[in-house]
N, C-alpha and C positions, 0 to 999 in steps of 0.2 A: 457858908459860901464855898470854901474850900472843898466841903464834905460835894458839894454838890455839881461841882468842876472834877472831883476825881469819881462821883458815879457817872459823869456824862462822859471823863474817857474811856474809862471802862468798858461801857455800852458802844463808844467807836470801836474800838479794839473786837470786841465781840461782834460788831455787827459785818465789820472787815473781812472776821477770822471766819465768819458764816460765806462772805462772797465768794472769801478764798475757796472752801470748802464746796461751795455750788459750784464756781467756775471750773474746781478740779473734777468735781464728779461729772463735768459738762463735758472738760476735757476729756475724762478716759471715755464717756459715753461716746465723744465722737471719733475717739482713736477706735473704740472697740467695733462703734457704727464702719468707720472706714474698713478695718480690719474685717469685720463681717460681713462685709459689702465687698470687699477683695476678694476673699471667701470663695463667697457665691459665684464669684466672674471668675477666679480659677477653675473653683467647682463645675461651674458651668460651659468653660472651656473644655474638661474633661471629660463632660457627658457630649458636649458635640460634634461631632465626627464631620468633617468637613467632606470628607467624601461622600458621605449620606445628603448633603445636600445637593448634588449632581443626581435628581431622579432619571432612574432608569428610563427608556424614550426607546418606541417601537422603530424599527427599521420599515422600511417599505419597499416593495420591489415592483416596479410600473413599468408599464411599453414604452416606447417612447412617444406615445399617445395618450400619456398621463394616466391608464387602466393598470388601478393597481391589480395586479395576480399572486402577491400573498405579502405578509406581516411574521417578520420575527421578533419575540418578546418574552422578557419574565413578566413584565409587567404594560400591558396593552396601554398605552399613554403617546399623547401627542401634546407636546408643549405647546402653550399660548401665551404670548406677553400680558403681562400686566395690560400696559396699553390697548389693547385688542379687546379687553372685555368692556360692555358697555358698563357704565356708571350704576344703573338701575340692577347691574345682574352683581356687581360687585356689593352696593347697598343691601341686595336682597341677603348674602352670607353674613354681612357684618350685623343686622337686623335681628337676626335672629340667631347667631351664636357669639356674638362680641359687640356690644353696639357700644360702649366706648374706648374700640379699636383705636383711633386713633387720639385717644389722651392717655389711656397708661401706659407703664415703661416693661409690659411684658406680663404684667400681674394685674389684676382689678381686684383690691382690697376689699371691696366692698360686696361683691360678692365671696370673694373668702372667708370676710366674717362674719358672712348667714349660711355659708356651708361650714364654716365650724362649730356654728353655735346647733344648726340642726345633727349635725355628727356625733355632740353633744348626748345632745337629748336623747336619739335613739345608740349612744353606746357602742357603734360603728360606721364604715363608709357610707355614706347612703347617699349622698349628695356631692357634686361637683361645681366647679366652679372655674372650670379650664377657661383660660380666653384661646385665640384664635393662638395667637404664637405659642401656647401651652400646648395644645391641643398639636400643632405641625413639630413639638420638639419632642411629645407620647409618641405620635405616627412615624418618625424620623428614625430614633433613637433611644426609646425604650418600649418594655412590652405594655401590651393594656390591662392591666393587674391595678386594682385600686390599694395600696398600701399605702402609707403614711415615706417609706422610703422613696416609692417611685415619685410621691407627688413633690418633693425634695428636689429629686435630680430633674424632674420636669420646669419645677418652679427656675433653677439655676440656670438648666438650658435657654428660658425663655427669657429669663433678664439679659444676659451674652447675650441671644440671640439681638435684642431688642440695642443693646448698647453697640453691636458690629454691623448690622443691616439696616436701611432705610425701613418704614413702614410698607411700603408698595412691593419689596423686594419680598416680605413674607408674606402679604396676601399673596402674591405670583404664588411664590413655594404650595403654601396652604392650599390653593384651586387646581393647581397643578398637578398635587400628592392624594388629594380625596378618589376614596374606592368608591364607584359606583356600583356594584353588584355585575352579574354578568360576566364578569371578567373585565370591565371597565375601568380605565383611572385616567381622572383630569375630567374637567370639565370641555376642554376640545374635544374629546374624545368621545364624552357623556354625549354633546349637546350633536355630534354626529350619527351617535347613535340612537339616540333617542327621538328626536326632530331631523334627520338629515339633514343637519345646515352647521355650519361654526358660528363658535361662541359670539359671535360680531355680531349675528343677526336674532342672537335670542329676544323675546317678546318679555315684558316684563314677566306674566305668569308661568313662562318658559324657564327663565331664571330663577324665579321663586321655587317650581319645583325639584330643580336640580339642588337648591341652597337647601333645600328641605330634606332631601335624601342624606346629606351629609353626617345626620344622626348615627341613620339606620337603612342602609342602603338596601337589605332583604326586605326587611318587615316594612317600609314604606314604597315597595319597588311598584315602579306606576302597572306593569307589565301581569303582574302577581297578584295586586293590594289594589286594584287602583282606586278606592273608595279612600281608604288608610291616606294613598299617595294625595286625592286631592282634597280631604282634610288638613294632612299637614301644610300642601300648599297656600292652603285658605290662610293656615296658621302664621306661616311667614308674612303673607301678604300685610295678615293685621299686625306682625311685628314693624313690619317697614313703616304701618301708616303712623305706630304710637311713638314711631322714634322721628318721627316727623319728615320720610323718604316719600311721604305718598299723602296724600289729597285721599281724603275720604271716597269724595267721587269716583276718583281711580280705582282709587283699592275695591272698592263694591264692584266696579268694572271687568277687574281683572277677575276678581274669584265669582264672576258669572261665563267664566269662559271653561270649558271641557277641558281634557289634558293634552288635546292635540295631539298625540303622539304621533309621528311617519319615522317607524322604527325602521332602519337600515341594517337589518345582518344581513352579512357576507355567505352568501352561499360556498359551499364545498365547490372546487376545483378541481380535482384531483386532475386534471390532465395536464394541468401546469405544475405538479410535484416535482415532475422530472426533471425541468427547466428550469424550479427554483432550490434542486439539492446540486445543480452544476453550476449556479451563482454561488452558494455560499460555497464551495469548495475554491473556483476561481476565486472568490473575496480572501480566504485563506490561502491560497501555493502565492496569488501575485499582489496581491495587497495588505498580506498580513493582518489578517482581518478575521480573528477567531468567532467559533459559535457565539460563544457566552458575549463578547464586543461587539456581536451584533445585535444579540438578544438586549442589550442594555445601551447601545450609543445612537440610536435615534437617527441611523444613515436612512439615507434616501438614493436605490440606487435604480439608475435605467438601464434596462437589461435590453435586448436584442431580439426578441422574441417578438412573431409574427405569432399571434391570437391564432389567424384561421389555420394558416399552417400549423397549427401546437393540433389544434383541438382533430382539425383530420387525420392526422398523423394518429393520435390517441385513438379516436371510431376507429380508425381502419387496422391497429393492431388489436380490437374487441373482435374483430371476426378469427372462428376457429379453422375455418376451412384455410388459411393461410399459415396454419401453423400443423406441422407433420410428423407430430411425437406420437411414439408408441403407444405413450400414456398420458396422463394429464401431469403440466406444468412445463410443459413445452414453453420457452422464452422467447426474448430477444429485445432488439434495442435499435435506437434508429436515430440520427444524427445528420442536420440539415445546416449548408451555408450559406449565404451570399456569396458567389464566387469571387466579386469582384473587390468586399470588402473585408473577408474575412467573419462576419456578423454571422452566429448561430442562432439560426429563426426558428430551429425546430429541434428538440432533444425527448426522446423517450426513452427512458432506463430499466422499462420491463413493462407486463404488458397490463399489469396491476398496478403499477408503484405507488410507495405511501410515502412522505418523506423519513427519514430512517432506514429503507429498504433498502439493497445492495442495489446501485445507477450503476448499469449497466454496461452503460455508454461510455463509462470510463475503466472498464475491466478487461485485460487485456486475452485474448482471444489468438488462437490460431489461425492465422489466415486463409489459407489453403491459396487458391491460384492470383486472388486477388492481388499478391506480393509478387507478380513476373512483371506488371509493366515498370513498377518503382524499381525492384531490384537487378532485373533483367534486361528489360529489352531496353526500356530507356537509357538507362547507362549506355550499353552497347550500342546502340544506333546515335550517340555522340561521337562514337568512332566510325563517324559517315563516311572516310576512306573505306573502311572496312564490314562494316554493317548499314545497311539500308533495309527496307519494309521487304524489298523482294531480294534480298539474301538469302540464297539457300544454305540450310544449313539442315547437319544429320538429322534424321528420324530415325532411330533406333537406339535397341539396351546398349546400356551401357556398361563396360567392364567396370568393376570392380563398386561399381554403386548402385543398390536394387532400386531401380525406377521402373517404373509403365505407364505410357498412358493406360488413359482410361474406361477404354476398349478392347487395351492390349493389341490395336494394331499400330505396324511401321508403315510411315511412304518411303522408308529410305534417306529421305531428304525435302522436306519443306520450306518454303517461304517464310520467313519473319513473319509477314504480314497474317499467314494463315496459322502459322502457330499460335499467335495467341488469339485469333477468331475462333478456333476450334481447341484454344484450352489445352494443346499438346504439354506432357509432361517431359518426355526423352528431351528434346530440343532446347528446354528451358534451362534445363543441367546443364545440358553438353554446352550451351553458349555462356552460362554463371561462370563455367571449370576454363574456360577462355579468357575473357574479359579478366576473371580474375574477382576473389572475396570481397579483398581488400579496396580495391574500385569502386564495387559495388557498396558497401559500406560507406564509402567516401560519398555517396551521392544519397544516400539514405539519410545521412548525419546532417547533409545541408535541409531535409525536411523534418529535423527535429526527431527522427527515429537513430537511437544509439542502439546497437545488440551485441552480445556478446558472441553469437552464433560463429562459427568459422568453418564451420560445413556446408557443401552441395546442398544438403535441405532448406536452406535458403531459398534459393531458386522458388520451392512449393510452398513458402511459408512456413516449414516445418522450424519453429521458433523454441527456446528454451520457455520465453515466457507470454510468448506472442504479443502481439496488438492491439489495441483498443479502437473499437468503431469510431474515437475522434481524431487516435493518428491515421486512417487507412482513409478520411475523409479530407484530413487535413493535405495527405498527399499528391489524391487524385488531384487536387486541385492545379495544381504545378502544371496539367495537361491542359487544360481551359483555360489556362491563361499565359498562353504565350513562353509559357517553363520557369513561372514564379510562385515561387511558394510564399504563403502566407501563413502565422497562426492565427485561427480562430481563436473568436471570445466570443462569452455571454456579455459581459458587464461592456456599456457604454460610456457612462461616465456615474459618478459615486458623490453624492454630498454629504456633508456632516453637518451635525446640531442643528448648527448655526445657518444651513441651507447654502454652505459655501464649496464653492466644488474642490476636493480634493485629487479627481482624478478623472481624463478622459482620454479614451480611447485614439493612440495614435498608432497601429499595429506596424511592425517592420517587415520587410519582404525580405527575400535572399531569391537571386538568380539560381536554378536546378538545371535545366533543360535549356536547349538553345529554341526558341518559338517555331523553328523547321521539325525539330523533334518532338515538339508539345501538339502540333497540327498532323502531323503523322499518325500521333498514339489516337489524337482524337478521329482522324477519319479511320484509324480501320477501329477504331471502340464502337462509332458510329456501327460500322457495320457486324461488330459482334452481336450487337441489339437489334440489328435487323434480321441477321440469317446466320449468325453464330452461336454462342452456347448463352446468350442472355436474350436467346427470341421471344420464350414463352414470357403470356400475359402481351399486354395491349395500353401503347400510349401511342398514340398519332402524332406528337413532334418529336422536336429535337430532343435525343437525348445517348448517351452513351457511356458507355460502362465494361465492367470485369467481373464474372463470376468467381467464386471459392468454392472450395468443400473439404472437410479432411475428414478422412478414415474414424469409423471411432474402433478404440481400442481394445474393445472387449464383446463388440457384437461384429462380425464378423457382416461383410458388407454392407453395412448400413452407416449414417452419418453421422460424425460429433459437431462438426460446426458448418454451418450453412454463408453462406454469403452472396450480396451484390454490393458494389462501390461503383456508384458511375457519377453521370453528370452531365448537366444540362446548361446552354446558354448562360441560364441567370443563379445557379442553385449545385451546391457537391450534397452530395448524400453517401451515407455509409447503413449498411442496415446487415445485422447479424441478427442468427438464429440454432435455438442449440437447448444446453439443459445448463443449469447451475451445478447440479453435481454427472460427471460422466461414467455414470457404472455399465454393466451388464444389463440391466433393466429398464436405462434412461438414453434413449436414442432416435435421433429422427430417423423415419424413414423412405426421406426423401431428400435430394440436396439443394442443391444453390435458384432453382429453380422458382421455390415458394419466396426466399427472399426476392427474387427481380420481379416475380408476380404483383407484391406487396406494395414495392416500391414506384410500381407502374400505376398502381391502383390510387396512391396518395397521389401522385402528378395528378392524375385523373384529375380527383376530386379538386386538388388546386386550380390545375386547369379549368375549371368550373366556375369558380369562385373568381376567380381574376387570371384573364388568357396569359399563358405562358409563350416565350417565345419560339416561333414555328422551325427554325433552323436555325444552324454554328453559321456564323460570319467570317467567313476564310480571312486573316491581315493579311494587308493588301503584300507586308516583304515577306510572303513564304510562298512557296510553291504548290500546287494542288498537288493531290496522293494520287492516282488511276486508281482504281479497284482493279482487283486481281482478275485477270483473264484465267476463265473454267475451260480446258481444253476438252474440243467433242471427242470422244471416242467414233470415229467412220468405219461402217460395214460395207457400205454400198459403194463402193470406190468402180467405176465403170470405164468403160476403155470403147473405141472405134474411130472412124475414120472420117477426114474431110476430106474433100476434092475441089481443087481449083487451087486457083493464086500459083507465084512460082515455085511455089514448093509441087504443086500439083497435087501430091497424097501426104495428108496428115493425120496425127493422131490424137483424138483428144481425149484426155482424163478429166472425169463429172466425179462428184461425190455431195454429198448433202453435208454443211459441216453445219457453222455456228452464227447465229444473228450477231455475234461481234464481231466487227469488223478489222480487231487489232490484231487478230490471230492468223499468224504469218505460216501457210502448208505448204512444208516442203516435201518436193517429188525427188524421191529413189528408183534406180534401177538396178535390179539384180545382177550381179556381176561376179564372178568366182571369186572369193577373198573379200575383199572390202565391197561393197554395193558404193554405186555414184550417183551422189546426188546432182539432180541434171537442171536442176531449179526453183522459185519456191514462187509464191504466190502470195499477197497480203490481202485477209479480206475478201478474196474472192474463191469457189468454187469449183472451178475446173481451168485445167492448163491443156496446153496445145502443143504437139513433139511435131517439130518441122522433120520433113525428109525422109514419111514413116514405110515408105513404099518398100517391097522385099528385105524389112526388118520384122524381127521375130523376139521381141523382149519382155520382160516382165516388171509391173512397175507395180508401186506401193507410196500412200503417203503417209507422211507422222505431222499431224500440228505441232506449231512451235511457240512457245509465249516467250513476249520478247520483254515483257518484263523478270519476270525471274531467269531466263535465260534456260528453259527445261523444255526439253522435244516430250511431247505425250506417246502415247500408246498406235505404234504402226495402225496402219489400214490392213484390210484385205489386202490378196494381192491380185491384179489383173496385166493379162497375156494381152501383148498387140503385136497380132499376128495374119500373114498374108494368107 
């Protein structure tokens, strides 16, 4: 009995010393489980880059008529929520590359341990076993290389993934990040390309084929394959029905349907290149908003840009007859506003542009004359005590500074007015060396032009580093509107990701000109485009402007830069012409001319398209300008006698003068020493000498313009004599 009380403690003792031994090896198995399962979630922290899961997302850049005009991107994609995909199109990926997505924890075991036992067999990789989060943490974050290490950092990424993210947040990822061929990524992106519609509205077979591509984006591309394409499709369909997504019915349904495709590529634009390489530069000087941040942040920005205006603007610099190079590669560039809002509806940067190509539009440029109303006369005619339109002021050389005009002839002395109608050179100096540099600069600064110049060549444009056709457009403006200046933009307003607006367009003015001086420059601009040096070519409304030209340097009278800057009721425009590089051999050979042809020629065609407006509208607090009175030159000045009245014998002076009526002829009589003027006449043709009987004198007249205050060119002279 004893004996058999000490084998039954024994056997406790032992059976104990066994529990003990299971529960410790239970123990470290599951300290080692945690520990390895820690592991993995380190490990798997360390393969996942969190910034990798921010996918790269196309920018777009649209009218503000929702027409997109181009896409920046590394990677062509348009995010879609989760939410926004139907249920049938999400079932159709999980069907056939993951169908018990939503029960493991990142891994499906079960296919692991028929891809290792076949691995097995054949001695290397041959088979896979990725699920859906395996597969977006390969695409994410490692390369596609089948080794036994990559499947390690995959497997760990996918477990993390799976313990930090909801399920729906990586199918989003996953639908998001798939390459469709083509240049395509995401399924919004896919299903716009391929069916022109979003993911919202795919059809189940629509879905199925897209899930089906996810393989093998080439070798099943509907476009290429489409046999391949709607096999594989078939293939999913029967994945959906066996996972229990689809009714037999249906599914026989759906894979009796075509592939439907209404594929949507974007034609080439190239006349919008111009437009969208001075958005991304605006995106970068004022929004800090580099290439590659746009190639990858998925903005959405509205730009400014008027379609017809873009595209006529483009046609009309394809024609050659408007370009006047010696040789071929004759340029230019051409930059359109809204006057009233600052809004750039029209940018051309050359007369090919790619994007990458040197924009034109923003390269600064020698002005030539186009630089006298901003630095010149405007300035000066806010010293309205002392400068007015009919101010006369010198025509001729100047000491100590080589100028000419452009003819090489002097009046002597010109009007404001007609100075810059006719482009005079002499006058624009001699009034700069007045007023003063530094003045001038002071009113240049208020329209956003700084220069370091402190020379007379100012006056001509003659710049160290010149100007750019968007400041010479930005300025004209100041004239059309009352003496404000505004800057221009492309960009309206800018969203980000998330379709939230980040930024819109609130432009700021600065007062330039007083609205009497900005009405002034416009009516005699006006009339430089009628019968001054911006005549040639043909637009029938309102419009007005200032020619350029400079000298080029190395060909001996012929042109380096061309120019017109003028402007219309609704619209500033700048348009240069010229060569990229200025040698010997590259020269136009004609000036400012071709540009104001050019720019006549684009109103044209606007005008066409939708009526521009027919005349300037004077504000009602400024004063109308006169036009300048052309004084006649009289040969015919005639002389004889009246009889009757109390005079009894009079004398009358006839001459034929001028259909203006403003022009005031005064009558001279010859007299030893000074000649007496005996009276003048306004407007009218001939004067009457009371008391002319046994007098014997000789008389002469001179018109007088009572705007600038200048007598013209005597008459004949005629005897009245008894």
């Amino acid at each position: 009995m004893r004996k058999k009380n000490k084998e039954g403690t024994k056997q406790k003792k032992s059976l104990a010393k066994r529990i003990k031994i299971l529960l410790f090896i239970i123990g470290l198995t599951v300290i080692f489980g945690l520990i390895g399962y820690a592991g993995i979630l380190f490990g798997g922290k360390l393969v996942v880059d969190e910034e990798k899961l921010i996918l790269d997302l196309t920018t777009t850049i649209e009218t503000s008529d929702g027409e997109v005009i181009g896409k920046l991107y590394n990677e062509n994609r348009s995010f879609v929520d989760i939410e926004q995909v139907p249920k049938h199109v999400k079932n159709a990926f999980i069907a056939v590359e993951d169908v018990r997505f939503y029960e493991h924890a990142g891994i499906d075991f079960r296919s692991v341990m028929r891809a290792v036992y076949r691995d097995i067999i054949a001695m290397s990789k041959v088979e896979g076993a990725s699920t859906i989060t395996q597969q977006l943490a390969k695409n994410l974050f490692l390369y596609n290389d089948k080794t036994w290490t990559r499947k390690a950092k995959e497997a760990m990424a996918a477990i993390y993934m799976e313990r930090t993210m909801p399920k729906d947040r990586i199918l989003e990822l996953y639908v998001n990040e798939i390459y469709y061929g083509a240049g395509i990524y995401g399924i919004e992106t896919a299903s716009n390309y391929f069916f022109s519609k979003s993911v919202g509205e795919l059809t189940i077979a629509e879905g199925a084929l897209l899930a089906g591509l996810a393989k093998a984006p080439n070798g099943y591309s509907p476009i290429n394959h489409p046999e391949k394409a709607l096999n594989r499709r078939d293939t999913v369909l029967q994945s959906m029905e066996n996972a229990g997504m689809l009714s037999t019915e249906k599914r026989v349904q759906e894979q009796g349907k075509t592939l439907g495709l209404n594929l949507n590529k974007r034609e080439p634009n190239p006349w919008a290149d111009s437009y969208i390489d001075l958005v991304m530069k605006e995106a970068a000087d004022k929004h800090q908003l580099s290439i590659n941040e746009l190639k990858r942040g998925g903005y959405r920005i509205v730009v400014n840009m008027d379609e017809s205006a873009q595209k006529i603007a483009y046609n009309q610099f394809q024609n050659d007859a408007y370009f006047s190079g010696n040789t071929d590669g004759a340029e230019g560039a051409f930059v359109m506003m809204d006057q009233k809002s600052g809004k750039i509806v029209s940018a051309i940067g050359g007369r090919n542009y790619q994007l990458g190509n040197l924009n034109r539009v923003t390269v600064s440029r020698q002005p030539g004359s186009t630089m006298k109303p901003i630095a010149v006369y405007g300035p000066a005619m806010m010293q309205d005590e002392k400068y007015t339109p009919y101010s006369l002021i010198p025509d001729q050389a100047m000491d100590g500074y080589s100028v000419a005009n452009v003819n090489n002839e002097y009046d002597g002395s010109v009007s404001i007015y007609n100075a810059i109608k006719n482009s005079k050179n002499a006058p624009a100096v001699w009034l700069l060396d007045q007023i003063g540099i530094n003045y001038a600069k002071d009113y240049l600064s208020k329209m956003d032009i700084h220069i370091e110049d402190d020379g007379l060549a100012l006056a001509l444009g003659g710049l160290t580093n010149g100007l750019t056709p968007l400041q010479m457009m930005e300025s004209f403006r100041s004239f059309v509107h009352s003496g404000e200046f505004i800057e221009s933009y492309a960009i309206d307003r800018l969203y980000d990701r998330d379709s939230e607006i980040i930024f819109e367009s609130s432009p700021e003015t600065m007062d330039v000109f007083s609205p009497q001086v900005a009405w002034n420059m416009t009516e005699i601009l006006m009339d430089t485009v009628e019968s001054g040096t911006a005549s040639p070519g043909d637009y029938p409304k309102a419009l007005a402007g200032k020619t350029g030209s400079t000298q080029h340097p190395y060909a001996e009278g012929q042109v380096k830069d061309a120019w017109f800057v003028g402007y219309t009721p609704q619209y500033v425009t700048a348009l240069w012409m010229g060569y990229d590089i200025s040698d010997k051999d590259h020269y136009l050979t004609a000036g400012s001319e071709y540009p104001t042809r050019l720019t006549k020629a684009i109103l044209t065609e606007m005008d066409k398209q939708e009526s521009l407006t027919e005349s300037f509208t004077k504000p009602h607090h400024v004063k109308s300008l006169p036009k300048p009175i052309n004084l006649p030159k009289i040969t015919d000045l005639k002389a004889n006698y009246l009889f009757g009245g109390i005079s009894l014998v009079k004398g009358k002076l006839s001459w034929k003068g001028s259909e203006d009526n403003r022009i005031v002829y005064r009558i001279y009589r010859e007299e030893d020493g000074i000649d007496k003027r005996v009276g003048e006449v306004e407007g009218k043709t001939e004067f009457v000498i009371d008391h002319a009987l046994f007098q014997s004198n000789r008389y002469y007249i001179v018109p007088y313009d009572p705007l600038s205050r200048i007598e013209g060119e005597r008459s004949n002279t005629v005897e009245l004599s008894w």
